[in-house]
C-alpha positions, 0 to 999 in steps of 0.5 A: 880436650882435657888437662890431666895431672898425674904423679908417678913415683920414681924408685931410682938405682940405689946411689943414683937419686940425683943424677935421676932428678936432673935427668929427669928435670932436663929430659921431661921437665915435670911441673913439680919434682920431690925427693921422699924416704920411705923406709932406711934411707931409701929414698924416692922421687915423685914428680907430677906432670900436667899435660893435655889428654889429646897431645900426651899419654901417660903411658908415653910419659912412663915409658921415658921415665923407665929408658932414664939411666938412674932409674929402676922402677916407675909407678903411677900413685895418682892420676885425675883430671883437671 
């Protein structure tokens, strides 16, 4: 059995960031959870979530990002074992 650790960046709707990061935070509770601007005032979230490979898969992780009401697109940036 292995720790996984991966970081998704989170684009949310626009307006939206922080009802996203607490949904987020009270739905998925992440290890770790960061608001980023990447370009004009567009902001992102980044949260990293660290999970045994036989129990959770990060696909499973994905899928409960996207159903969260303030968010728009999700994306893998990292993904490693630990």
């Amino acid at each position: 059995m292995s720790r996984v650790a991966i970081i998704f960046k989170i684009y949310p709707k626009e307006g939206r960031i922080e009802e996203a990061m607490r949904e987020i935070k009270s739905k998925l509770s992440p290890a770790a959870m960061q608001e980023f601007e990447i370009a004009f005032g567009i902001k992102i979230i980044k949260a990293r979530f660290v999970f045994d490979d036989q129990n959770t898969k990060s696909s499973a992780i994905e899928e409960q990002l996207k159903a969260i009401s303030g968010v728009n697109e999700v994306e893998v940036e990292e993904e490693s074992l630990m």
